[in-house]
C-alpha positions as CSV (number, residue, x, y, z in Angstrom):
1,X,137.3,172.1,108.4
2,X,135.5,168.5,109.6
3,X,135.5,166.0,106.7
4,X,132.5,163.7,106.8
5,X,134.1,159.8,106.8
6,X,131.5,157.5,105.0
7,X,132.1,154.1,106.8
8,X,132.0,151.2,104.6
9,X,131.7,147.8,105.7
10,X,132.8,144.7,104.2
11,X,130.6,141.9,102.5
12,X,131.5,139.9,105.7
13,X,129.6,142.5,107.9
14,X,126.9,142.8,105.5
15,X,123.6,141.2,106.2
16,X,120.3,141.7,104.9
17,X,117.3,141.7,107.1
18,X,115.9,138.6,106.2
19,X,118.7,137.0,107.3
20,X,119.1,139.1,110.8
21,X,115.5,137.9,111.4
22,X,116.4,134.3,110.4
23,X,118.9,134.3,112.6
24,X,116.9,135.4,115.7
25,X,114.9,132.2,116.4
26,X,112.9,133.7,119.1
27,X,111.7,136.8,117.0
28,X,111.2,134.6,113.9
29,X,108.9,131.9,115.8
30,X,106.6,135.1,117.2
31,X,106.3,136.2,113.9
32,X,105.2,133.0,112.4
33,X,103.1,132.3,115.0
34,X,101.1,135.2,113.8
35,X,100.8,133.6,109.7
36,X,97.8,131.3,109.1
37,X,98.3,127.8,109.0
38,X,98.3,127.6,105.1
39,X,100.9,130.2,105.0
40,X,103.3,128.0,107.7
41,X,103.1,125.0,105.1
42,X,104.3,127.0,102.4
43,X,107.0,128.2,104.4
44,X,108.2,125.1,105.6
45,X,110.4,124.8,102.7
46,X,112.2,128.0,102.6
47,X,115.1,125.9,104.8
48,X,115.3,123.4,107.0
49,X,115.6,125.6,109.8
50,X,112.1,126.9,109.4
51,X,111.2,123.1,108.7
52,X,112.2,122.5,111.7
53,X,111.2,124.9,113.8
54,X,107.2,124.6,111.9
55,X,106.8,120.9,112.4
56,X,108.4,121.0,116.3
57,X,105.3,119.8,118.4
58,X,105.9,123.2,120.5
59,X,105.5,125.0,118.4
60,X,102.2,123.4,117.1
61,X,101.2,123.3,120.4
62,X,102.4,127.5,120.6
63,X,100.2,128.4,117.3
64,X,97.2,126.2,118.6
65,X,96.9,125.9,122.2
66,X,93.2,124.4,121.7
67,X,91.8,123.1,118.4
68,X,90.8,125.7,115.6
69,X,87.2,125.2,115.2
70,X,85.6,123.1,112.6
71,X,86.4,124.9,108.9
72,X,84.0,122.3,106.8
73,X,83.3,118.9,106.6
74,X,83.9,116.0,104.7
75,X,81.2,114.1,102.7
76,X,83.1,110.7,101.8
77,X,81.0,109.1,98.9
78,X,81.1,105.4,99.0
79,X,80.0,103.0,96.3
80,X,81.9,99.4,95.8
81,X,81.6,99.7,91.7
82,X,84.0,102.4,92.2
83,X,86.5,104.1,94.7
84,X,85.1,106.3,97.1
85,X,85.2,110.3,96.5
86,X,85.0,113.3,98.7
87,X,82.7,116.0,98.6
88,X,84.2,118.7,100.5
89,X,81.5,121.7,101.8
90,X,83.2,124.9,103.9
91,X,81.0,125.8,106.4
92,X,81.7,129.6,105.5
93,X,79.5,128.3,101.9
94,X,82.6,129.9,100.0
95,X,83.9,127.1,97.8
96,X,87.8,127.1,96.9
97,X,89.6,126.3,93.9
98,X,91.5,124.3,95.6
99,X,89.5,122.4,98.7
100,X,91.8,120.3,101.1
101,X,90.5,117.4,100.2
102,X,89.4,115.7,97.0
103,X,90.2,111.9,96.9
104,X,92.0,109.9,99.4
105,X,95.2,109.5,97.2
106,X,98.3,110.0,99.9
107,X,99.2,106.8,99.5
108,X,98.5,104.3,96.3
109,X,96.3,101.4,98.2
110,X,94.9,98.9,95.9
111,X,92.1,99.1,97.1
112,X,91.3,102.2,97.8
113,X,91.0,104.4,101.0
114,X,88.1,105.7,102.9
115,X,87.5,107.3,106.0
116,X,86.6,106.0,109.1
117,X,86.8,108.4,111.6
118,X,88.2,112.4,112.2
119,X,89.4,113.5,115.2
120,X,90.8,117.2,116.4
121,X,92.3,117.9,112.9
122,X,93.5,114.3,112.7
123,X,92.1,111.5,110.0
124,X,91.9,108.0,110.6
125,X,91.4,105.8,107.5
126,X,91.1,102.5,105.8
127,X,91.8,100.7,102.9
128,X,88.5,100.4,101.2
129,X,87.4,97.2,99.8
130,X,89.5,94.9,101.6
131,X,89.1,92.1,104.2
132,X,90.0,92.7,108.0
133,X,93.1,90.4,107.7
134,X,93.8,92.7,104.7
135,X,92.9,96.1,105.5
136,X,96.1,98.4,106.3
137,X,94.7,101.7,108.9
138,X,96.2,105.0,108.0
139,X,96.6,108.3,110.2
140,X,96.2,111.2,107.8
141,X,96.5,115.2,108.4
142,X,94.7,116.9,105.3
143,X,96.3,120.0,106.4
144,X,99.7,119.0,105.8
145,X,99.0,115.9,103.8
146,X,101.2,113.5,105.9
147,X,100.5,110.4,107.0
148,X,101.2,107.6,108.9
149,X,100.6,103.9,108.5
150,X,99.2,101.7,111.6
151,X,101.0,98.0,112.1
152,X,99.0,95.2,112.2
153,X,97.0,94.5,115.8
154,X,98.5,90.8,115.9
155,X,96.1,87.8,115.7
156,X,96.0,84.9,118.0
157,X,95.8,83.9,121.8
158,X,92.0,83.2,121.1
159,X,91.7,86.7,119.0
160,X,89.9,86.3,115.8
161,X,91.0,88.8,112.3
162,X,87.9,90.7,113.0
163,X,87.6,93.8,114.1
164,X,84.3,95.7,115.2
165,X,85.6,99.3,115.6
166,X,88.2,101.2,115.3
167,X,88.9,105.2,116.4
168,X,90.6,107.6,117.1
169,X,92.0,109.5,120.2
170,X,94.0,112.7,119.7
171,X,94.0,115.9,122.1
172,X,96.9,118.7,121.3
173,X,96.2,120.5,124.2
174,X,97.2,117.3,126.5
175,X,99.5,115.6,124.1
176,X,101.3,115.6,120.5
177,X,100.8,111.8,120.1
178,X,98.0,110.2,119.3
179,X,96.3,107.0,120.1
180,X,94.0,104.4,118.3
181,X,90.9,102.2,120.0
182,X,90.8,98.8,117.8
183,X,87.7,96.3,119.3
184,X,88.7,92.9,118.1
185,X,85.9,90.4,118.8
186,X,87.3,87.2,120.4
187,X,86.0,83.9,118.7
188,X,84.4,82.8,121.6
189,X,80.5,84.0,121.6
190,X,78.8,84.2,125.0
191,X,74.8,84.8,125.9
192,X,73.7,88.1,125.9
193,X,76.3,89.0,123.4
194,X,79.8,88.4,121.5
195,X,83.0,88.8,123.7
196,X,85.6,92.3,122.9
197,X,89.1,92.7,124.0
198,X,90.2,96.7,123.7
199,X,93.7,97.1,121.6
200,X,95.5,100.7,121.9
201,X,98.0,101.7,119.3
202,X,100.0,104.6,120.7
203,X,102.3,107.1,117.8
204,X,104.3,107.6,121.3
205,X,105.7,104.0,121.3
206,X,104.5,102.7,117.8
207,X,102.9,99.6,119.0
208,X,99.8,97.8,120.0
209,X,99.0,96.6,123.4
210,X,96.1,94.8,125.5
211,X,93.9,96.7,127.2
212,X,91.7,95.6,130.1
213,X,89.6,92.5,130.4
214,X,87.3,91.0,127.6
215,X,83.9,91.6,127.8
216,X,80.6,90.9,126.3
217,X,78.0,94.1,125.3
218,X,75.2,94.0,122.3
219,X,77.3,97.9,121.8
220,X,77.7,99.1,118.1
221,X,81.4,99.9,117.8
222,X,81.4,101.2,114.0
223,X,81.3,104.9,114.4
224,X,83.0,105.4,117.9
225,X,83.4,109.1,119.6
226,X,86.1,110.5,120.8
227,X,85.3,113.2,124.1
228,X,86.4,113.5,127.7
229,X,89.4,111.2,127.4
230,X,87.1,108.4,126.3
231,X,85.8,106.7,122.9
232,X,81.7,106.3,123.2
233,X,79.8,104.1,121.0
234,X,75.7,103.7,121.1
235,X,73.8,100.6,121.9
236,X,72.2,98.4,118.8
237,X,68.7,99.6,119.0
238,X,68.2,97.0,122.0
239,X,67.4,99.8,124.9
240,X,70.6,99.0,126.7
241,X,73.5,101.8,127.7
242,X,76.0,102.3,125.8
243,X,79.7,102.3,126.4
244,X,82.8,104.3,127.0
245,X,86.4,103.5,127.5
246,X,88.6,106.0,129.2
247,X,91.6,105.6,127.5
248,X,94.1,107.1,130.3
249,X,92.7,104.5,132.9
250,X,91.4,101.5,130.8
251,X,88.3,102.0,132.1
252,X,85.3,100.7,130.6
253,X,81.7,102.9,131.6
254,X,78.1,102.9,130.8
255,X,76.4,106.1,129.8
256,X,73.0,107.1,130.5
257,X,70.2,106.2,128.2
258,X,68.6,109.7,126.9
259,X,65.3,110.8,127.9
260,X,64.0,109.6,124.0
261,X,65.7,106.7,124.0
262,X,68.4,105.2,121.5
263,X,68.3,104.8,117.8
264,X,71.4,104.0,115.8
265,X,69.2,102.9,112.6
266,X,66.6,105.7,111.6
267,X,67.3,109.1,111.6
268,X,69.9,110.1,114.5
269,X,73.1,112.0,115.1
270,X,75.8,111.5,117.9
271,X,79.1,113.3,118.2
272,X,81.4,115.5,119.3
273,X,82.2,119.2,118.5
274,X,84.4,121.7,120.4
275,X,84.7,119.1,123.4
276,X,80.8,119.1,123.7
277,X,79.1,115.2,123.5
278,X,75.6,115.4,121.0
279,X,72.4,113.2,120.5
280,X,69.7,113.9,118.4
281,X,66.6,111.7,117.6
282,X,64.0,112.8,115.3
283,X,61.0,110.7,115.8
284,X,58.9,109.7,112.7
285,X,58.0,113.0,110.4
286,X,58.6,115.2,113.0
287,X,60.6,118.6,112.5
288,X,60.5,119.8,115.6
289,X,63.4,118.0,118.3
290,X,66.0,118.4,120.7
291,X,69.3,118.3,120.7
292,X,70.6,116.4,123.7
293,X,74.3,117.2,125.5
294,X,76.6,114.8,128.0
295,X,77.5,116.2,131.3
296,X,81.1,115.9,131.9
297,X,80.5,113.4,134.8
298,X,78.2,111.2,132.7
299,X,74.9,112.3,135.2
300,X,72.8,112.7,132.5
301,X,71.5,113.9,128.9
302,X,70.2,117.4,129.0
303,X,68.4,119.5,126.3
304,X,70.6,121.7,125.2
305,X,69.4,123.0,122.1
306,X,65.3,123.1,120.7
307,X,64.8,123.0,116.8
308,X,61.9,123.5,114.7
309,X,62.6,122.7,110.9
310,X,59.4,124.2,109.5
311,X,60.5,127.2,108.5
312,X,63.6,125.2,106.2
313,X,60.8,122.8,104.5
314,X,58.7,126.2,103.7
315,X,61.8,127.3,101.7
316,X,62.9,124.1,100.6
317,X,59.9,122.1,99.6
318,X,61.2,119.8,97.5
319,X,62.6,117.9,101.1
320,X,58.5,116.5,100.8
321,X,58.2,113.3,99.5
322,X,55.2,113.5,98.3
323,X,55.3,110.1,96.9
324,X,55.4,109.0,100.4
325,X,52.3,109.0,103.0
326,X,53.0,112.0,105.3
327,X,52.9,109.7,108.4
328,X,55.7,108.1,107.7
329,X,59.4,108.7,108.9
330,X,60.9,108.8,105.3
331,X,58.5,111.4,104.4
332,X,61.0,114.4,104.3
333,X,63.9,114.0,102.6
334,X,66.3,115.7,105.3
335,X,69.2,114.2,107.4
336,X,71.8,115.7,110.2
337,X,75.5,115.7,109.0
338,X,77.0,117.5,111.6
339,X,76.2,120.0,115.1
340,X,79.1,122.3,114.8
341,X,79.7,124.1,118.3
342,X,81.3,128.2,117.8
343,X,83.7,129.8,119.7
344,X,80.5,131.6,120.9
345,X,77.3,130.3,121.4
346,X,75.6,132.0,118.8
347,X,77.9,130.5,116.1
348,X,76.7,127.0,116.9
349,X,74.6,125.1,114.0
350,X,73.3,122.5,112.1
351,X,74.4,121.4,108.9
352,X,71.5,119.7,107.1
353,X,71.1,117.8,104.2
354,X,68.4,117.7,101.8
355,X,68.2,116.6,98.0
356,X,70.5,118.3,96.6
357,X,72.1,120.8,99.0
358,X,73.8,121.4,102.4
359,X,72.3,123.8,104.7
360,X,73.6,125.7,108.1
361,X,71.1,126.1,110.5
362,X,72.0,128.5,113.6
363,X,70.6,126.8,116.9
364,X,70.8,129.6,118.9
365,X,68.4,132.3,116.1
366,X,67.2,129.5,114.1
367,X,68.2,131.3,110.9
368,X,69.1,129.1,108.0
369,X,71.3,129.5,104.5
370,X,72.4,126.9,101.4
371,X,76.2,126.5,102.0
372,X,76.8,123.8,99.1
373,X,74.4,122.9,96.2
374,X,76.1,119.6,95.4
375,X,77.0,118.8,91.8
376,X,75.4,116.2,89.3
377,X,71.3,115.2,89.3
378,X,70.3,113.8,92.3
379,X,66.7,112.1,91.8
380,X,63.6,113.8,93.1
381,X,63.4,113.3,97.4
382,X,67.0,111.8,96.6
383,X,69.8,112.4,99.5
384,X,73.0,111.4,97.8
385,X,74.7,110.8,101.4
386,X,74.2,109.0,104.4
387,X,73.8,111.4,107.3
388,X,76.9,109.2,109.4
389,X,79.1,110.3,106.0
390,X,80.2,113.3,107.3
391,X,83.7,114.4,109.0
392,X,84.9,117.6,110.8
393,X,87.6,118.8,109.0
394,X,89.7,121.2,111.7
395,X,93.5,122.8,110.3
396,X,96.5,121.4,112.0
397,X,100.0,121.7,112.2
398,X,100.1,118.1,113.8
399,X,102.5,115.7,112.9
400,X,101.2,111.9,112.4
401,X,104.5,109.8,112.4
């Protein structure tokens, strides 16, 4: 007769298979590879192993080998009687209980924080009302709520406190680190414009440097563009080219007027989605314009998109302002926050705004939907943002210190 043993093992031997997969680095990092990116924050403090192996630039690089595309966008609210507040609107026109960003409040600046300029998931900010001498510049990742603040750009050597622009330069699939344009305006002023020295902080070495020669330009360098390796900024209404600095090369370029001309005043977008370069200038009351895009080489501005906005004032007529003569350029109530580019081409749009709500326009069918009615009354052919108020928000596992 055979007797059946049982084998027992001791605790010792005993593992459960959490643990087994734990312990298997390689077959853990596949797996949460595979978890969305609100999933891996959570996660990040089961241990400090998976800490660890979640904030590792690999393996950000591994979950996102290019930048998700844009989730929703950022409508930052300024006012100086109070401290600025964020409207945030997903592009999928689902709102969340619990939006990724509400109020700049990751770090307790007396004077408040606003934002200045987003970049590939990235956030570059600013204490809000505050002098240049006295502003402190933040790096900030909504996704993971970290942040980083920038030293000082020192002053002296002929280099006044005030800076023109400042933006930022971040590229995951080229690098984890990223890098900040400051334009400091030197207190010399010279015909035909003031003279700029370019200062680059790097995360890589956590400092400032010099970076190429001074130079005089009429350029606005508020709300600078980050594409192609380069920051872009637009001209001043004056007709000139603008300007981009390469970055890599310290390299300082001119780009190529547009067919219709420059206009950084009236009603105009420029900017940067899915590494594709935009302009758009709508002429008087006109709702009918192109959308312009930047060939990689700088040879030109080509239409790249057509849009007719008739069809959004039939279903939205309270963007007339009837109040207002219909030749005028003020007489609908509408304004461009953002061109979103898809992973496909049919999934690029607009998003619009007009008294009271945000809209997606697809540029490709030209169909429209509300995504956001925005809270509180808003007075009749009232826009309560300004069209340059709104920023990309993109989810990343990026690390900002």
């Amino acid at each position: 007769m055979r007797t059946k043993i049982k084998a027992s093992r001791t605790t010792d031997e005993v593992q459960s298979s959490a643990q087994i997969v734990a312990s298997i680095d390689d077959l853990l990092k596949e797996i949460l590879l595979r978890l969305p990116i609100k999933s891996l924050i959570r996660f990040k403090l089961v241990s400090k192993e998976w800490h660890s192996l979640i904030t590792n630039p690999r393996f950000c690089r591994l979950r996102n080998p290019n930048p998700n595309p844009a989730a929703g966008l950022f409508l930052h609210c300024l006012s100086y009687r109070a401290r600025p507040w964020i409207e945030y609107v997903p592009f999928s026109g689902i709102k969340s209980g619990n939006p990724p960003l509400r109020k700049l409040k990751f770090f307790k600046d007396p004077k408040g924080i606003r934002i200045v300029h987003s970049c590939n998931g990235l956030l570059l900010c600013s204490s809000f009302q505050a002098r240049d001498n006295n502003r402190t510049y933040y790096v900030h990742n909504p996704t993971t709520n970290k942040f980083s603040a920038l030293p000082k750009p020192a002053v002296g050597g002929g280099i006044s406190a005030k800076i023109d622009g400042m933006s930022l330069a971040f590229d995951p699939t080229k690098s984890p680190y990223y890098k900040v344009v400051c334009v400091r305006r030197l207190g010399l002023h010279m015909v035909g414009g003031n003279l700029y020295q370019f200062e680059v902080y790097s995360s890589e070495t956590g400092s400032w440097i010099k970076c190429g020669e001074p130079f005089t330009t009429q350029v606005n360098f508020e709300d600078g563009i980050y594409w192609n390796g380069a920051i872009h900024w637009t001209n001043n209404g004056t007709g000139r080219d603008s300007l981009y600095f390469n970055i890599d090369n310290q390299m300082l370029g001119v780009m190529p007027i547009p067919p219709i001309g420059w206009d950084c005043i009236n009603n105009y977008y420029f900017g940067e989605s899915f590494d594709h370069l935009h302009y758009i200038k709508i002429v008087g009351p006109e709702l009918h314009f192109d959308v312009y895009e930047m060939r990689r080489d700088y040879s030109e501005w080509f239409i790249k998109y057509n849009v007719d906005l008739s069809p959004v004032v039939s279903a939205y007529p309270e963007i007339i302002r009837n109040y207002i003569r219909p030749t005028s350029s003020c007489y609908y109530a509408c304004s461009i926050f953002s061109l979103v580019r898809g992973e496909k081409e049919e999934d690029s749009f607009l998003v619009l705004q007009i008294p009271g709500i945000a809209i997606r326009y697809n540029l490709v069918y030209r169909t429209f939907e509300t995504i956001c009615e925005f809270a509180g009354v808003v007075a009749p052919g009232g826009l309560r943002f300004r069209g340059t108020d709104g920023f990309q928000y993109i989810e990343s596992l990026s690390c900002v210190c």
